[in-house]
VEXROFI-994613 format. One record per residue (C-alpha): x, y, z. Coordinates in steps of 0.2 Angstrom, whole numbers, plus 2048, in hexadecimal, padded with zeros to 3 digits. Layout:
N
XYZ ...
END
This chain:
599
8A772A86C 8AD73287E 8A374387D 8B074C888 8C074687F 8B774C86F 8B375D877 8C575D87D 8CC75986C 8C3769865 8C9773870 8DB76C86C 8D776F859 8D278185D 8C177E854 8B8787860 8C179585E 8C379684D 8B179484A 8AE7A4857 8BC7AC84C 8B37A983B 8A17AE842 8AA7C1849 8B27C4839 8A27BB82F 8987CB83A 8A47D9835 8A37D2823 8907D4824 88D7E582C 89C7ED822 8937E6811 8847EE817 88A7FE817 8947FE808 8887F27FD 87A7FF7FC 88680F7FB 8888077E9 8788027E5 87D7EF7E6 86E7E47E1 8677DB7F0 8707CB7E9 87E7D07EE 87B7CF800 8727C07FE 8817B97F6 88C7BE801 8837B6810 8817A8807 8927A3806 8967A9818 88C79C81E 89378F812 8A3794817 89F79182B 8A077E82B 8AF77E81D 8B7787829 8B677A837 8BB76E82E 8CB77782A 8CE77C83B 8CB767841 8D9763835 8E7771835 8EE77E841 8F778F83D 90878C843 91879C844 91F78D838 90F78D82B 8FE782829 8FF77282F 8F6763834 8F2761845 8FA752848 90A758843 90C766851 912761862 90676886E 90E76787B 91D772876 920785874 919786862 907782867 90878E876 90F79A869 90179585D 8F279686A 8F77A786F 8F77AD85D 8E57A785C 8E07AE869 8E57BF866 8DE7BF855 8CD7BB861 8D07C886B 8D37D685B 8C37CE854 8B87D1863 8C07E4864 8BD7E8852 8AA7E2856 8AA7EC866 8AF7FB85D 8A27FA84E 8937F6857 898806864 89B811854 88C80B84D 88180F85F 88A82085F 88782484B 87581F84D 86E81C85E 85B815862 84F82385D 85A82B853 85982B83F 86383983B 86D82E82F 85F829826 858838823 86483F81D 86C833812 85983080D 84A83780C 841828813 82E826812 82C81481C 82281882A 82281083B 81680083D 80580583F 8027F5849 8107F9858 8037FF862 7F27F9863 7E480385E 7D1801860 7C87FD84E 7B580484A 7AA80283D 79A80E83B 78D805834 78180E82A 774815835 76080F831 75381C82E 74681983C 73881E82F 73E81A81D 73D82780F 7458287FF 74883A804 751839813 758826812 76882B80A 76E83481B 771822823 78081F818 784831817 78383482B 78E82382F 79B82C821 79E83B828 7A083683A 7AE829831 7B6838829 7B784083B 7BF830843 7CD82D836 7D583B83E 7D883384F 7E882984F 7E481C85E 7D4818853 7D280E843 7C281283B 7BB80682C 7B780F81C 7A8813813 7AB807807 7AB7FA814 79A7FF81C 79280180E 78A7F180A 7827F281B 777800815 7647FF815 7667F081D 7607E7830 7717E7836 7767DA845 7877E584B 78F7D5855 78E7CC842 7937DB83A 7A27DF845 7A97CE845 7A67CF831 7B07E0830 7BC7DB83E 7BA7E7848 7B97EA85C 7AD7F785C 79C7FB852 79380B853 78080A84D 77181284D 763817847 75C829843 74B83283E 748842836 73884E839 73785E832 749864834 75085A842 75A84A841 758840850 767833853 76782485F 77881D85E 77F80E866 79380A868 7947F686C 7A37ED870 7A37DD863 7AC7D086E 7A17D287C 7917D9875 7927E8881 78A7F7881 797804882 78B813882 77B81787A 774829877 76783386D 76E841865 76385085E 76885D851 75F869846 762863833 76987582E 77787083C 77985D836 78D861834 78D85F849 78784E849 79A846842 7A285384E 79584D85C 79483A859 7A883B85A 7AB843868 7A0835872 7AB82786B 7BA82E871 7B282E883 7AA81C87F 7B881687B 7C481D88B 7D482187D 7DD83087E 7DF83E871 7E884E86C 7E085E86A 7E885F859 7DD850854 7CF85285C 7D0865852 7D185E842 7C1854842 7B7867844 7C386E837 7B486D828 7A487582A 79687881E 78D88A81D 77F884812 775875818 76D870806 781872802 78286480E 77485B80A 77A8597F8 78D8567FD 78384680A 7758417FA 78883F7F1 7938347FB 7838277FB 7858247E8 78E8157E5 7A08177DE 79C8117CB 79981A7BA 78881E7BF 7898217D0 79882F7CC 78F8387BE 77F83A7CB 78B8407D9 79884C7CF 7838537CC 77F8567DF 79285B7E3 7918697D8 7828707DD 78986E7F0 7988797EA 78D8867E1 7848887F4 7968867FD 7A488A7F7 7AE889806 7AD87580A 7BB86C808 7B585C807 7A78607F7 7B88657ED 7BE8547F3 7B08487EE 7AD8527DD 7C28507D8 7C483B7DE 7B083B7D5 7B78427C5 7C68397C5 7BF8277C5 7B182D7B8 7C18327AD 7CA8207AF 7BB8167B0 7AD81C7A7 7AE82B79B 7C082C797 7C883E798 7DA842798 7D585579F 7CC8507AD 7D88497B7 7DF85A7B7 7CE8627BC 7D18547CC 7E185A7CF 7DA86D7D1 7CC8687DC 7D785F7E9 7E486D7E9 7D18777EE 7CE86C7FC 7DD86B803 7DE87F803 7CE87E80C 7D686F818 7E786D817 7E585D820 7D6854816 7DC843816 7D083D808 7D784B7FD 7E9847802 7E68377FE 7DF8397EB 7EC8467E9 7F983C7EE 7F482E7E0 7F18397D2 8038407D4 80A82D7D4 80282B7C3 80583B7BE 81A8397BF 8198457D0 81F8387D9 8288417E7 81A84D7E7 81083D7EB 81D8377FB 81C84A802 80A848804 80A836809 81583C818 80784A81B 7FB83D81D 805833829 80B83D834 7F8841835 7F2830839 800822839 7F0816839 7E781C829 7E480F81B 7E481D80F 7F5822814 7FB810812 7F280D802 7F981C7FB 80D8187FE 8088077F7 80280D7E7 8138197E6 81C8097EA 8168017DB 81580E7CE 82980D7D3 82D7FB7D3 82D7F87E4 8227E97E4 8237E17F2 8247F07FD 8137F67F4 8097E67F8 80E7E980B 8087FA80A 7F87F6804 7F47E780C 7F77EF81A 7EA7FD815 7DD7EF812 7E07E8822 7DE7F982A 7CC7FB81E 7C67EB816 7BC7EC808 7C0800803 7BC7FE7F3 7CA8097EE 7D77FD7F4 7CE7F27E6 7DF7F87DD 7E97EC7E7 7E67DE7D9 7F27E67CC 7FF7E77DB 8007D57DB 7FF7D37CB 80E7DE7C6 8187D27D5 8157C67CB 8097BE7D6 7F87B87CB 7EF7AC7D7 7F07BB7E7 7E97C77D8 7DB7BF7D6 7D67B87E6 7D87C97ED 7CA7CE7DF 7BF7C57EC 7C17D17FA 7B87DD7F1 7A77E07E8 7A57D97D8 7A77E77CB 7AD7E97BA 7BC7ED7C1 7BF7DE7CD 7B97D27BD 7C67DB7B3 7D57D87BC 7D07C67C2 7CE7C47B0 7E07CA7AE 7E87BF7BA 7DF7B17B5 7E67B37A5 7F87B77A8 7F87A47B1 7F279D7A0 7DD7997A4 7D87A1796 7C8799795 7C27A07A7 7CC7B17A2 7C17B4794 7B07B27A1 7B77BF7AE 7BA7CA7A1 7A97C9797 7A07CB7A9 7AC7DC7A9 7A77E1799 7947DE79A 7937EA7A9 79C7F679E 79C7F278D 7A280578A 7AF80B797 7C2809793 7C47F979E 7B87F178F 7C57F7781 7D57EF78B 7CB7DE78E 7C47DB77C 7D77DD777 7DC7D1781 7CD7C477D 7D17C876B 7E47C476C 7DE7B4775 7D27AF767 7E27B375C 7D97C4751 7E97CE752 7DE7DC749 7D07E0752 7DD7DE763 7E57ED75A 7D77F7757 7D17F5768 7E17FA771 7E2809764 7D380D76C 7D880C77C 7E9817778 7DE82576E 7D5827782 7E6830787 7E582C797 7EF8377A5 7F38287AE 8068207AC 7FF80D7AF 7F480E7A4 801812798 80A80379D 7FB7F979B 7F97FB78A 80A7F9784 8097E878E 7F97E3783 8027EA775 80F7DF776 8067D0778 7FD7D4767 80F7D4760 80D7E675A 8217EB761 8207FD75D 80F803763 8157FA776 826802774 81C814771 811810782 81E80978C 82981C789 81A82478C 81481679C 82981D7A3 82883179E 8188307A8 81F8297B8 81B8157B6 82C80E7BA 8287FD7C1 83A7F77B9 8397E57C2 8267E27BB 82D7E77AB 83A7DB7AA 8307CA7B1 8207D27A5 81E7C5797 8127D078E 8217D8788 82D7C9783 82B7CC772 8377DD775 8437D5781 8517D8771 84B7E876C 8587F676F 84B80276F 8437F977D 8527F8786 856807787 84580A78E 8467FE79B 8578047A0 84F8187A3 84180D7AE 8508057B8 8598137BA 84881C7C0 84480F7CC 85680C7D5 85681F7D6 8458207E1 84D8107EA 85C8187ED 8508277F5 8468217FE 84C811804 
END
């Protein structure tokens, strides 16, 4: 084939043009639909749809063009028009003008859409919706730390808990600064007591930059040597001793701060810089029982001794923030994991609202308040707060973690797991973020639920919900070991109750799966999932009305997780139920609401 006289007999057939024609009006299609689409609340199909058949259509289209023309006289076939004569002069110029309108129309859109909505401007968005997404926190690049627990020069059970205790606080202080992303306790933790190599540490944690040290305490003054190291060179950004008296051990987070803002060379704000001296203790044995607290480990045990030394440190201080803090996100996982109490999430509630009268900008206390409103069906309470937190640190974990978990309390699924995994890439192993597990399994997605188990320490928890996913993929014989390993480390909390359900609707004992998740309902937990749980496990024993009663109470709580409900096939046995229906409907109409919100 002559490639020029194939060329030139496209041409001649206008298939050139008409393919330009059909992609201008294929745009207009596309950017009108997305305008008009969502106004109605059009599933995403839709669009998809749509775009589907525009791109069908493209190739159907010049095919068409090849074999006809538009004539004054009608369609005909291109062999039957002289070309040479008036008609096709007469036909070019029509098509050309139709071009020529085409491009106009598409000139005069994209102006109007510059014009409506410039760059930088959101104005239509904000006021259309109150939207929470925040801006990527990885646009800009920002240096990552991890405080390693510091080691106690001359060890003593009376003074080793201020390693861990020491390396927290100074973490608390650095959260603030936005060009800085700080590891969490929870990551740092397993370093504690331990000979630490900081180059194989801060590879582990993924970190650029490791601060660690050692201190020793005689009589009552704590004597610091810290050491800030960059990981991928094994420099020695600065080392320094520090000396404080202990009744002044408050200055030490405030000092050791301060110097890795000039170690690193980054600049701050005022405003930030402010907020790490915003909490300071007047009693030091206040503060010594506050630090003895946030060394326990966070399990049943280790929260009932620390809800022991925080409320001794309030008794001595009632003025710092950070006690009312500890003690409310302390009670409040005692209450869901350990000792059931449907009051005490309440108690929580009033001992955040404490701290954050004390420090309006405490971003631990923001963040627990922010998820005990999302179970608690205040869930734009919960996005007013989130925003507080980001527009105090755009880079906080906590921050991320939290819009996550409001993301999936209200079906946003997908969006949810981007949140939070973005949270645990910003703080690996914070145990909190633990929670990310029933994300993916809401999404549908079992084997990421339980391979993401493996991020995190092994606890009942962890074994519990990698006992779940396994279990939901159909390995029950493996289920039924991750869940025994759960219930042998706490044969009496409420995770027990729900697992020996569902090992006894796998064994077939319908009866004492009922018992169990009566059990498990008699707790009356605050919490809306939970709710949701045990309608699931409910209906999975095939008891239809006790997971139709849950399920009202899992969506008048605020758990409206409508496409999780839908895909859930604990609740199959219901799918004809009108009862249930109409439940599920009140869900829907929950979630496209907050959809329609916030997105």
């Amino acid at each position: 084939m002559n490639l020029k006289k194939y060329i030139s007999e496209l041409k001649r057939r206008h298939v050139f043009k008409a393919g330009i024609a059909y992609l201008i009006v294929a745009w207009v299609i596309t950017e009108v639909a997305s305008v008009v689409l969502p106004a109605f609340n059009a599933p995403a199909y839709f669009m998809k749809t749509l775009l589907f058949i525009l791109i069908i259509g493209f190739p159907i289209n010049l095919v068409i063009a090849w074999i006809y023309d538009i004539t004054p006289e009608g369609i005909k076939k291109t062999e039957e028009i002289d070309q040479k004569g008036l008609k096709s002069i007469q036909k070019n110029s029509r098509i050309n003008k139709v071009i020529i309108a085409s491009l106009s129309v598409v000139v005069v859109l994209l102006l109007f859409k510059i014009l409506w909505n410039p760059p930088g401007n959101k104005a239509e968005k904000t006021e259309s919706r109150e939207n929470i997404e925040p801006a990527d926190a990885h646009k800009k690049t920002i240096d990552i730390i991890a405080v390693l627990p510091f080691s106690n020069t001359r060890p003593d059970s009376e003074t080793d808990y201020l390693g861990f205790a020491i390396a927290d606080q100074i973490i608390g202080s650095l959260i603030y600064l936005k060009n800085i992303s700080v590891r969490p306790s929870g990551s740092i933790r397993k370093y504690e007591k331990q000979t630490i190599d900081p180059i194989i540490a801060g590879y582990d944690l993924k970190v650029d930059y490791v601060l660690i040290g050692n201190y020793l305490m005689e009589a009552d003054i704590i004597r610091l040597n810290i050491e800030l190291i960059k990981v991928n060179t094994n420099e020695m950004i600065w080392r320094e001793p520090i000396e404080v008296d202990f009744n002044n051990a408050f200055e030490l987070q405030d000092i050791v701060a301060q110097k890795v803002v000039k170690g690193l060379n980054v600049q701050f704000t005022q405003k930030e810089l402010n907020r790490i001296k915003k909490d300071i203790p007047v009693n030091p044995l206040a503060y010594e029982y506050y630090l003895r607290s946030i060394s326990y480990p966070l399990s049943n045990e280790g929260d009932q001794l620390a809800i022991k030394m925080l409320n001794k440190s309030i008794e001595l201080d009632s003025g710092y923030a950070p006690a009312y803090n500890q003690l409310g996100d302390r009670i409040h996982r005692l209450s869901i994991y350990g000792l059931p109490n449907p009051e005490e999430p309440k108690r929580a509630e009033n001992l955040y609202l404490k701290a954050l009268s004390l420090n309006e900008e405490l971003i631990g206390a923001l963040s627990n308040l922010a998820m005990l409103y999302t179970e608690t069906a205040r869930i734009g309470e919960a996005v007013d707060i989130v925003r507080k937190m980001l527009d105090i640190n755009l880079n906080n974990a906590e921050a991320h973690f939290s819009l996550g978990y409001i993301y999936r309390y209200a079906g946003m699924n997908t969006e949810a797991i981007l949140e939070m995994e973005k949270a645990v890439s910003l703080a690996p192993e914070n145990s909190t973020f633990r929670s990310i597990i029933i994300t993916y399994l809401w999404a549908g997605d079992y084997e990421k639920a339980f391979e993401a188990g493996r991020m995190f320490k092994e606890s009942p928890f962890i074994f519990s919900y990698q006992g779940q996913a396994l279990f939901r993929q159909g390995n029950q014989k493996q289920a039924v070991e991750y869940m025994d390993k759960a219930i042998s480390l706490e044969p009496d909390g409420a995770m027990a109750l729900i697992l020996n359900g569902i090992k006894a609707s796998i064994k077939g004992n319908k009866k004492e799966g009922l018992a169990a998740m009566l059990k498990f309902e008699e707790l009356n937990l605050a919490d809306a999932e939970a709710w949701y749980f045990n309608s699931g496990y409910y209906g999975l024993l095939g008891d239809n009305e006790s997971c139709i009663r849950c399920l009202q109470k899992a969506v008048d709580k605020g758990f409206f997780n409508y496409p999780c409900m839908v895909n859930d096939f604990f609740l199959d046995s219901l799918r004809d139920d009108p009862e249930f229906q109409e439940i599920l409907e009140e869900a829907k109409e929950k979630h496209l609401a907050f959809k329609t919100r916030f997105f």
